[in-house]
Each structure stands twice: as structure tokens, then as C-alpha cells.
N, CA and C atoms as an extended XYZ file, in Angstrom:
405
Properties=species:S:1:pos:R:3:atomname:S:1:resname:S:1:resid:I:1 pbc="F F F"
N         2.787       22.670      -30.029 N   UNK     1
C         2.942       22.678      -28.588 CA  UNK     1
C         1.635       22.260      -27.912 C   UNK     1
N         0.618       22.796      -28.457 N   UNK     2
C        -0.745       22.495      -27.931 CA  UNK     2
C        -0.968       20.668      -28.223 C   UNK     2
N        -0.600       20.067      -29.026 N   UNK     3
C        -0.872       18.819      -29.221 CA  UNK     3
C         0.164       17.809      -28.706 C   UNK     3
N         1.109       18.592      -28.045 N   UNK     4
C         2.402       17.780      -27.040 CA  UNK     4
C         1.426       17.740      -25.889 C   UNK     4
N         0.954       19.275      -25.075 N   UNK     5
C         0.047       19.549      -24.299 CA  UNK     5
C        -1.062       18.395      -23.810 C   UNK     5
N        -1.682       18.249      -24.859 N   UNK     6
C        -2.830       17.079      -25.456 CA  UNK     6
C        -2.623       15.897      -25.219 C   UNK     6
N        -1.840       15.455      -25.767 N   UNK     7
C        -1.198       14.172      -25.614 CA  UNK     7
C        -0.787       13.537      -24.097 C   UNK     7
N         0.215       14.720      -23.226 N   UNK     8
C         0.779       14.783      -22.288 CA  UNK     8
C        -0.655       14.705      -21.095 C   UNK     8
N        -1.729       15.351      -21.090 N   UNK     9
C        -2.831       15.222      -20.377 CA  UNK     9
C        -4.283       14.011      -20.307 C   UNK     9
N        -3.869       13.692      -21.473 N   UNK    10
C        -4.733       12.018      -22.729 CA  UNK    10
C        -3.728       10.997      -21.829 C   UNK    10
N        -2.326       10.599      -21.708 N   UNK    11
C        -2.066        9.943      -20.987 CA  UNK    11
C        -2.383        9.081      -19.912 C   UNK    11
N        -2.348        7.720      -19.769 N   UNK    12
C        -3.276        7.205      -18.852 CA  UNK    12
C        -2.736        7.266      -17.417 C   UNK    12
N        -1.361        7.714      -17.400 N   UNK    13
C        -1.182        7.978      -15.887 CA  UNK    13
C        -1.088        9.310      -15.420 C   UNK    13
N        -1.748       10.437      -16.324 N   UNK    14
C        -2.446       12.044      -15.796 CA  UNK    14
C        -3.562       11.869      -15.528 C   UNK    14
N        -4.233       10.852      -15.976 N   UNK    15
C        -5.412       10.411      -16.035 CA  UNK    15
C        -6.026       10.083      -14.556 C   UNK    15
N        -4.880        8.887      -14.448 N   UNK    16
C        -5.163        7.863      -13.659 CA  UNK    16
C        -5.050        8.860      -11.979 C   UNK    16
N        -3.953        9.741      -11.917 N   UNK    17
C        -3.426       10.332      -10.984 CA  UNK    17
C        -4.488       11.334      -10.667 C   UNK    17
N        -5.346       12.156      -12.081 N   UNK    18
C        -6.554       13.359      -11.435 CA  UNK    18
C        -7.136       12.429      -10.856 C   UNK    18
N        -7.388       11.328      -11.076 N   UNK    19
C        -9.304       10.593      -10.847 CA  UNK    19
C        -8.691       10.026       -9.081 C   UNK    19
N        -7.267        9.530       -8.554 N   UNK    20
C        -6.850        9.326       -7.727 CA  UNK    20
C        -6.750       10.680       -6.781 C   UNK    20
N        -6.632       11.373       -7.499 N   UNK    21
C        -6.879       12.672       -6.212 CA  UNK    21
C        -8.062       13.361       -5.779 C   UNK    21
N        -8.864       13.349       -7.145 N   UNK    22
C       -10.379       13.772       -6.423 CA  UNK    22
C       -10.456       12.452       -5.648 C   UNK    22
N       -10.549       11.177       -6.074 N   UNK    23
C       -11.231       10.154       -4.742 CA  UNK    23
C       -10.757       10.087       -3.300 C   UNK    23
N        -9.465       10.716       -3.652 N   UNK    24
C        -8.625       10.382       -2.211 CA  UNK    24
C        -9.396       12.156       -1.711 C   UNK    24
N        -9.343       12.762       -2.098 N   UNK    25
C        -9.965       13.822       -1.487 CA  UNK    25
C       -11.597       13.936       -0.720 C   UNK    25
N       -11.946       12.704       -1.519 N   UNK    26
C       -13.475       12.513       -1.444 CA  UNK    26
C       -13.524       11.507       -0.183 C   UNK    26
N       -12.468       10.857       -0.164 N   UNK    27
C       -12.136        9.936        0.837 CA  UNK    27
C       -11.920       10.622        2.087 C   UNK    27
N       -11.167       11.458        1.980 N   UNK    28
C       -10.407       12.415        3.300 CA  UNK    28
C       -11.871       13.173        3.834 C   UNK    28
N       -12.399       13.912        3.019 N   UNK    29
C       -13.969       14.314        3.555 CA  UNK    29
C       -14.260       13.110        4.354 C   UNK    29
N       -14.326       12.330        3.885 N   UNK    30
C       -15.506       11.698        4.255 CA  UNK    30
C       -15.029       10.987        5.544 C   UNK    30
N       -14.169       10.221        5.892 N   UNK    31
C       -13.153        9.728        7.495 CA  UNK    31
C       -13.487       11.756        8.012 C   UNK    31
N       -13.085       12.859        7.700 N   UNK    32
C       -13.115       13.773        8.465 CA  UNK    32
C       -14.420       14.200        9.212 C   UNK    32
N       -15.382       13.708        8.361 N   UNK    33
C       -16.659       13.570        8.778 CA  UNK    33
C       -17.032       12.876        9.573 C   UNK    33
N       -16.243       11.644        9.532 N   UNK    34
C       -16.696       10.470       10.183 CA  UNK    34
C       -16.496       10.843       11.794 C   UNK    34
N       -14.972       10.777       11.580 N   UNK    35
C       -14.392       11.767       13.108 CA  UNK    35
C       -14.917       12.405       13.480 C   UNK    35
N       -15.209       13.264       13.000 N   UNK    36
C       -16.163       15.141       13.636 CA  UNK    36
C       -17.626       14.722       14.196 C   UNK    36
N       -18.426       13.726       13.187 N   UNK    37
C       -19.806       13.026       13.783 CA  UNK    37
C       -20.102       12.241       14.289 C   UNK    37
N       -18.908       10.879       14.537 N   UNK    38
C       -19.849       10.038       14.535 CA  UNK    38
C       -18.259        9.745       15.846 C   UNK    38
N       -17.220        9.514       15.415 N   UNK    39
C       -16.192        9.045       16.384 CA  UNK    39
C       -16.079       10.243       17.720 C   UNK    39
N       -15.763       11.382       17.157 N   UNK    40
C       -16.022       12.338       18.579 CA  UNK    40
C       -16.702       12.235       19.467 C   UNK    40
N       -18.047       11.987       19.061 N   UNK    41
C       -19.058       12.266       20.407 CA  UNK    41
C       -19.379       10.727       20.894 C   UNK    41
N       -19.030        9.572       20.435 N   UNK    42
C       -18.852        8.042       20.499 CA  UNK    42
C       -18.015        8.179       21.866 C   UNK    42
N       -16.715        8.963       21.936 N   UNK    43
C       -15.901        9.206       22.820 CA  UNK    43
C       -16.439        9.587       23.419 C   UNK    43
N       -17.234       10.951       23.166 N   UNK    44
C       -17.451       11.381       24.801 CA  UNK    44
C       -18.305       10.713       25.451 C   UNK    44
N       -18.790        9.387       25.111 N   UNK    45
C       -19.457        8.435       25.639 CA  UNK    45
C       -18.569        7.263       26.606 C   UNK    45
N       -17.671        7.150       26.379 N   UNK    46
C       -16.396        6.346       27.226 CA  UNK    46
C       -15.596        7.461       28.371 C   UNK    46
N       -16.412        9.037       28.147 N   UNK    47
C       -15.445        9.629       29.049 CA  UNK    47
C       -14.710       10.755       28.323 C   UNK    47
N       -14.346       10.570       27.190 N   UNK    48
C       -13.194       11.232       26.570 CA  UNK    48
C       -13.855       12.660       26.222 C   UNK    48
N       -13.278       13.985       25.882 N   UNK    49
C       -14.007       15.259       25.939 CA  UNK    49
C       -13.966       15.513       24.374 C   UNK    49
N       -15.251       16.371       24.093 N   UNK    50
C       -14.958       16.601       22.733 CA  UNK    50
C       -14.059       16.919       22.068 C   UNK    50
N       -12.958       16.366       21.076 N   UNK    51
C       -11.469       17.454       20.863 CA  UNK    51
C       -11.979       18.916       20.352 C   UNK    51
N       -13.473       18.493       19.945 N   UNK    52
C       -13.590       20.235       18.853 CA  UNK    52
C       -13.837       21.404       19.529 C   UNK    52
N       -13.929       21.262       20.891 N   UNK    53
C       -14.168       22.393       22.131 CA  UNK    53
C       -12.874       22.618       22.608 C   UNK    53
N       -11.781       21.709       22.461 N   UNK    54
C       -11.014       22.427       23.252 CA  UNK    54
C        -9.830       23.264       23.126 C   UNK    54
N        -9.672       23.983       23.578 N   UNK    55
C        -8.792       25.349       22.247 CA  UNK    55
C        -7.707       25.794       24.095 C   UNK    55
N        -6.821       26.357       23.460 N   UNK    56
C        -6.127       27.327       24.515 CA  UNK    56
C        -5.837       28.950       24.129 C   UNK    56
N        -6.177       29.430       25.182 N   UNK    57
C        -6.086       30.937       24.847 CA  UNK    57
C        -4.810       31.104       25.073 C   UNK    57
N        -4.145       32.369       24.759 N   UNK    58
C        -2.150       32.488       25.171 CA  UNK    58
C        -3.025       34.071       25.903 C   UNK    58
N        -1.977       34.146       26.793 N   UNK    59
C        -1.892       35.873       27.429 CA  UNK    59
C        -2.022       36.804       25.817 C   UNK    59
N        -1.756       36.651       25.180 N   UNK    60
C        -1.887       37.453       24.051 CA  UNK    60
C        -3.202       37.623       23.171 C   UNK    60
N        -3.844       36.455       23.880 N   UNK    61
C        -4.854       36.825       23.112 CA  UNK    61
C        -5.377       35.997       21.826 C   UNK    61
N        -4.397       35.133       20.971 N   UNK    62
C        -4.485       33.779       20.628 CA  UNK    62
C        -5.010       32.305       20.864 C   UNK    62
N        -6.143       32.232       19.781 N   UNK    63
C        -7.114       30.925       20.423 CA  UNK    63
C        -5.923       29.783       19.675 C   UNK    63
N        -5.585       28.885       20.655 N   UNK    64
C        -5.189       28.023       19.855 CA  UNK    64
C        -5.954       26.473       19.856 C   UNK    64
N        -6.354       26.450       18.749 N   UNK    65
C        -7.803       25.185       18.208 CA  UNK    65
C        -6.879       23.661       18.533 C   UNK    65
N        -6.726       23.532       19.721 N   UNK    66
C        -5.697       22.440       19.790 CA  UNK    66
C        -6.595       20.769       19.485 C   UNK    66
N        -7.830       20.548       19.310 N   UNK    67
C        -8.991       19.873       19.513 CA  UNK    67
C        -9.410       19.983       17.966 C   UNK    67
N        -9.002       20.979       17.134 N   UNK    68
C        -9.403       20.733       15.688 CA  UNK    68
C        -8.241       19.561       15.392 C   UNK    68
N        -7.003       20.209       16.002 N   UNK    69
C        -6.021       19.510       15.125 CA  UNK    69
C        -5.844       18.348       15.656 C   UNK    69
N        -6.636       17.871       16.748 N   UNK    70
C        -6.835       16.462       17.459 CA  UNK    70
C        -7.457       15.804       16.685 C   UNK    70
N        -8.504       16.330       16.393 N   UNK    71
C        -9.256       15.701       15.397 CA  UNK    71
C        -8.857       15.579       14.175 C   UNK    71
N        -8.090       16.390       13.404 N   UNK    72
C        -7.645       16.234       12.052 CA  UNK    72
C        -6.457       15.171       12.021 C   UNK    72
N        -5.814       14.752       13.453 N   UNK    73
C        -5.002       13.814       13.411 CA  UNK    73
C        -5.511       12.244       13.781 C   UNK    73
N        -6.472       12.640       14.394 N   UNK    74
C        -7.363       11.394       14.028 CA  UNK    74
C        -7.922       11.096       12.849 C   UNK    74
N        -8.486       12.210       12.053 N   UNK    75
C        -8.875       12.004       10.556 CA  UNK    75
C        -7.824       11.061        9.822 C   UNK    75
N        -6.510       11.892        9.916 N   UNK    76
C        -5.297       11.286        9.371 CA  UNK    76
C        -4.833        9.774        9.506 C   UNK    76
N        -5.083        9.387       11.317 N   UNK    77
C        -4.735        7.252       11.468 CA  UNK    77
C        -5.550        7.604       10.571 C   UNK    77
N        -7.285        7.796       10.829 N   UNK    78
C        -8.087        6.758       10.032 CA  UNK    78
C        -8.163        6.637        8.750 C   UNK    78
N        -7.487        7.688        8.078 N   UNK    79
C        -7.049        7.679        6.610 CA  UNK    79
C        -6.411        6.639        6.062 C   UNK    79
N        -4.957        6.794        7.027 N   UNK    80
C        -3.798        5.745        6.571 CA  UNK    80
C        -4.290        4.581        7.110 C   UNK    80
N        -5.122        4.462        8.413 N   UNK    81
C        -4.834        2.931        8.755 CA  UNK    81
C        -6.109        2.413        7.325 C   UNK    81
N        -6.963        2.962        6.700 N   UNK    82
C        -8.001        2.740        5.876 CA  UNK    82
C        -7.407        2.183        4.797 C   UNK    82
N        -6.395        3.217        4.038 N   UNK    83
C        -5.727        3.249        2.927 CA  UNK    83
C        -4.673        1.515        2.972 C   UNK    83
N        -4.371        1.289        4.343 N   UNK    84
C        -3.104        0.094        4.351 CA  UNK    84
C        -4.025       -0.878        4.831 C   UNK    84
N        -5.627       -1.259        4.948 N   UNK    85
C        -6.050       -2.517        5.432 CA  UNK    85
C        -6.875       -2.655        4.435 C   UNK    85
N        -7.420       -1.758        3.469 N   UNK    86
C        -8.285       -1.671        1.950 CA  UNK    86
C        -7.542       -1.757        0.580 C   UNK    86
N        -6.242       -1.031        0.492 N   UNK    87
C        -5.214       -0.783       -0.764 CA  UNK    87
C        -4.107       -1.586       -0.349 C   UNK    87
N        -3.339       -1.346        0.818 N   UNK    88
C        -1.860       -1.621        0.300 CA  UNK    88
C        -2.028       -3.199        0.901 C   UNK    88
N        -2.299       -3.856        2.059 N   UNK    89
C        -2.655       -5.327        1.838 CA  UNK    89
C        -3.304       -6.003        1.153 C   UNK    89
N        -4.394       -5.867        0.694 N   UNK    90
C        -4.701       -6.457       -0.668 CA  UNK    90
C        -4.158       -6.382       -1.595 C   UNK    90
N        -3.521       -5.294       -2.368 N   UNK    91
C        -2.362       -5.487       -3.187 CA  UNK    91
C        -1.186       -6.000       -3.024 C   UNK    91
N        -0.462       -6.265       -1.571 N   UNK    92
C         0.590       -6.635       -1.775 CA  UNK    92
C         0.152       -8.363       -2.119 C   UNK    92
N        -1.154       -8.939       -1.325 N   UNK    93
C        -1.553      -10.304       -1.618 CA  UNK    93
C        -1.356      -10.819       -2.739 C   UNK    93
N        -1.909       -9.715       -3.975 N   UNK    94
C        -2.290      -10.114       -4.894 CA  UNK    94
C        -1.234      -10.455       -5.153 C   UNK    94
N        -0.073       -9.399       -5.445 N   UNK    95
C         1.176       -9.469       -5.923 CA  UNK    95
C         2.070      -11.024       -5.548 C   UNK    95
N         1.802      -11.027       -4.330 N   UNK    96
C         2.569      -12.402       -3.979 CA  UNK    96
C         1.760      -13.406       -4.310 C   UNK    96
N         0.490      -13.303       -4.659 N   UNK    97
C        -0.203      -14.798       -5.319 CA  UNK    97
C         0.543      -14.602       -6.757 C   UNK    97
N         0.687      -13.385       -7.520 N   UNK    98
C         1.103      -13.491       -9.001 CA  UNK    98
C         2.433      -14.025       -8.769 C   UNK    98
N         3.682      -13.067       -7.788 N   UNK    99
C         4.292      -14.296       -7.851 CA  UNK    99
C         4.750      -15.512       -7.487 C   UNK    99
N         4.111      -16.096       -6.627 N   UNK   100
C         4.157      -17.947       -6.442 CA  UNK   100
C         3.685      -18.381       -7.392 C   UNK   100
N         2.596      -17.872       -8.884 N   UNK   101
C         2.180      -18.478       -9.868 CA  UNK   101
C         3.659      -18.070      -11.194 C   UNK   101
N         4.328      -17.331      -10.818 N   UNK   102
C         5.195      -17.237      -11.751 CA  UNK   102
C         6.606      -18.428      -11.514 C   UNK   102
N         6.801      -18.559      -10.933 N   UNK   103
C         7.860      -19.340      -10.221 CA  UNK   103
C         7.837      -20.163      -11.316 C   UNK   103
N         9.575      -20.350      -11.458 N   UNK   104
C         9.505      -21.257      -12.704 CA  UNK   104
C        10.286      -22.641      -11.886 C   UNK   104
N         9.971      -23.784      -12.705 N   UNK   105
C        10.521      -25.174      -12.412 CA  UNK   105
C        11.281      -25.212      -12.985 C   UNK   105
N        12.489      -25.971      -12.116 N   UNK   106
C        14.309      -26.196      -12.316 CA  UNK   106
C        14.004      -27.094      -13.922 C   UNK   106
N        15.134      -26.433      -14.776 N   UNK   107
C        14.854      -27.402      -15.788 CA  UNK   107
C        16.599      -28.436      -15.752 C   UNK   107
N        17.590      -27.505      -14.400 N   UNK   108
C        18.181      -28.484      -14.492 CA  UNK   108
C        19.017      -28.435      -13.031 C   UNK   108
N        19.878      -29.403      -13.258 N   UNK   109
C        20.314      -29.687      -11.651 CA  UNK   109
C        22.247      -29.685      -11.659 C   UNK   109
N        22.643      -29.732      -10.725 N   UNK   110
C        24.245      -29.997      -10.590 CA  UNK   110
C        24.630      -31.631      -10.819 C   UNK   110
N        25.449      -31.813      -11.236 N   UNK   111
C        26.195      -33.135      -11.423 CA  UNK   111
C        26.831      -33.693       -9.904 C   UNK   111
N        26.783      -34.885       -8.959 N   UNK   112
C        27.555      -34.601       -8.268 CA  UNK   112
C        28.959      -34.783       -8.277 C   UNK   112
N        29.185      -35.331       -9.434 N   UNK   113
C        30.984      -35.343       -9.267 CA  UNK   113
C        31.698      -33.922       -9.934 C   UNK   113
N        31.216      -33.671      -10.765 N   UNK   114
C        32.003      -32.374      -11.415 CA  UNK   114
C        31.117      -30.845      -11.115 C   UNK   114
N        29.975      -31.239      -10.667 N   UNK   115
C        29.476      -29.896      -10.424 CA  UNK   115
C        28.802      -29.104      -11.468 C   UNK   115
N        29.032      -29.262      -12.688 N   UNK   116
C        28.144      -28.965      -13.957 CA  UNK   116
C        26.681      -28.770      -14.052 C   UNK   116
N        26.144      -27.876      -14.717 N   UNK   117
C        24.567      -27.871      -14.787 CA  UNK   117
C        24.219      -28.974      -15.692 C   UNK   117
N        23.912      -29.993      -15.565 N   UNK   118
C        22.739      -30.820      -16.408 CA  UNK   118
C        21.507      -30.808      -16.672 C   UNK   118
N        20.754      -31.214      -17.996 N   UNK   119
C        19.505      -31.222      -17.777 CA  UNK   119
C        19.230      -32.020      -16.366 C   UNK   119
N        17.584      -31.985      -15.877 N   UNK   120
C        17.398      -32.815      -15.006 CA  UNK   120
C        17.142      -34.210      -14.799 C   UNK   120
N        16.914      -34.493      -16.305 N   UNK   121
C        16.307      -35.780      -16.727 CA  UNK   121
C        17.129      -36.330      -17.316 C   UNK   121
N        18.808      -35.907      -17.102 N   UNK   122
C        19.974      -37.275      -17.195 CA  UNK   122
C        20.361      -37.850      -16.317 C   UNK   122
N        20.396      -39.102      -16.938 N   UNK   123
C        20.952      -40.243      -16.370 CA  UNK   123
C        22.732      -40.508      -15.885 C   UNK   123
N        23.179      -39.736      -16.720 N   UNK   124
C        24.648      -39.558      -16.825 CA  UNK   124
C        24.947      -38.348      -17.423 C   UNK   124
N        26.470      -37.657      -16.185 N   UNK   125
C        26.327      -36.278      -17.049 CA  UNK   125
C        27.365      -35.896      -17.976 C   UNK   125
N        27.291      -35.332      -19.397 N   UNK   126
C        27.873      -35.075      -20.651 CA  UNK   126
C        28.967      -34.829      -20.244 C   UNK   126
N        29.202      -34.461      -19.033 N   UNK   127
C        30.752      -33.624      -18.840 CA  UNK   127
C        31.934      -34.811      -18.585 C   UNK   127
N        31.015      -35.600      -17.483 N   UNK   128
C        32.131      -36.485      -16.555 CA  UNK   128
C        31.590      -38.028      -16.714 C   UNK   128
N        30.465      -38.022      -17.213 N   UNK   129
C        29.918      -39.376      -17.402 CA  UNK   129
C        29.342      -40.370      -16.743 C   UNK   129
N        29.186      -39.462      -15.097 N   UNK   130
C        29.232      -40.490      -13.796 CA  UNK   130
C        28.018      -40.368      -13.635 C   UNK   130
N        27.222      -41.629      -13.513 N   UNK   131
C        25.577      -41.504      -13.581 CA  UNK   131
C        25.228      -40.842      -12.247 C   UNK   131
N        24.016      -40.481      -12.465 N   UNK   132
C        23.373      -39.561      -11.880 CA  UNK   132
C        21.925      -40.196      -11.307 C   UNK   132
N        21.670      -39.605       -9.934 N   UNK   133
C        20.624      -39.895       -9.149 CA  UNK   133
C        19.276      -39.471       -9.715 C   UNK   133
N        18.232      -40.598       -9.674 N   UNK   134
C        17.160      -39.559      -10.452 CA  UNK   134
C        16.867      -38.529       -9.755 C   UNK   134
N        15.743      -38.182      -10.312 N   UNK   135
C        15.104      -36.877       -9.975 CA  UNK   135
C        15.845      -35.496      -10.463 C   UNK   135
């Protein structure tokens, strides 16, 4: 059981998935940081108020941190918009350069009198006999 265990954690996509979550975690620090130091108070330079001050009290007595979670939803665009202009467009590029290089060339064409697949490079086709246009 211990060497199913083993095996199951040696895998290159348990692998691949820890080392993807510490970075993405290391990532998320770091945009949350960015927000909290450097984008917050940038704002309050155009006007805009710090989000991390501003909280609402309820009659009860409840702070509610409405300005953390402003900010943590700003953390969040700048996550995703990071993640889809660094990862997912460049990969989808790549993908569509691999496939326009895969694309395969017709090796054959229709006949026009009977409609049959022919190679492309007959002259006349096997079926019906009626010569054929190059190309």
C-alpha cells in the first residue's frame, strides 16, 4: 500500500499540481501586496479613498471590513486578468501555431462527373474515366 502511495505522489501530474499551487499562492501574495501598497494609495492619488479604512459599523456592534474585501477583489481582477494575458493567451497562440503546422494537404479530390474520391494527381478518374482538371 505504501508503494501504491509512492508511486501515486512520484507522478508527474501530483507533482506538477503541488509546484502549481505553491506558485499560484506565491503569486496571489504577491498582486495582494501589490494592491494593498502600491495600487491603493496610487488611487488615493486620483481621488479614490483608501478601501483598507473603510469598514461599516451595524447598530450591533459589528465592524464590517467592507474595504478589505474591496481590496481582495481587486487582488482577485488582478490575479485573473494576470493569469489570462501571461498563461492562457500565450498558450492558446501556441496551440493554434501547432495547429496550422499540423494541417495536412489534400492527397485527394472529387471527380466531377461521378463524384468519387481520386488521387489528386489524376488525369482521368478510375471510376468513370472522364478526364479530369488539373490540379
Amino acid at each position: 500500500m505504501l508503494k501504491e502511495f509512492r508511486e501515486f505522489l512520484l507522478r508527474g501530474n501530483v507533482v506538477d499540481l503541488a509546484v502549481a499551487v505553491v506558485i499560484g499562492a506565491a503569486f496571489g501574495a504577491l498582486i495582494t501586496s501589490f494592491t494593498a501598497n502600491i495600487l491603493t494609495p496610487l488611487l488615493g492619488l486620483i481621488g479614490v479613498p483608501d478601501f483598507s479604512q473603510l469598514a461599516i459599523t451595524t447598530p450591533g456592534g459589528a465592524v464590517l471590513e467592507v474595504g478589505l474585501f474591496l481590496n481582495s477583489l481587486v487582488a482577485f481582477i488582478l490575479v485573473a486578468a494576470a493569469i489570462f494575458f501571461f498563461v492562457v493567451r500565450p498558450i492558446n497562440a501556441l496551440e493554434a501555431r501547432r495547429q496550422r503546422g499540423t494541417e495536412e494537404t489534400p492527397t485527394t479530390k472529387t471527380c466531377t462527373e461521378c463524384a468519387s474520391e481520386i488521387p489528386l494527381v489524376a488525369r482521368r478518374c478510375p471510376n468513370c474515366t472522364q478526364p479530369q482538371p488539373a490540379g
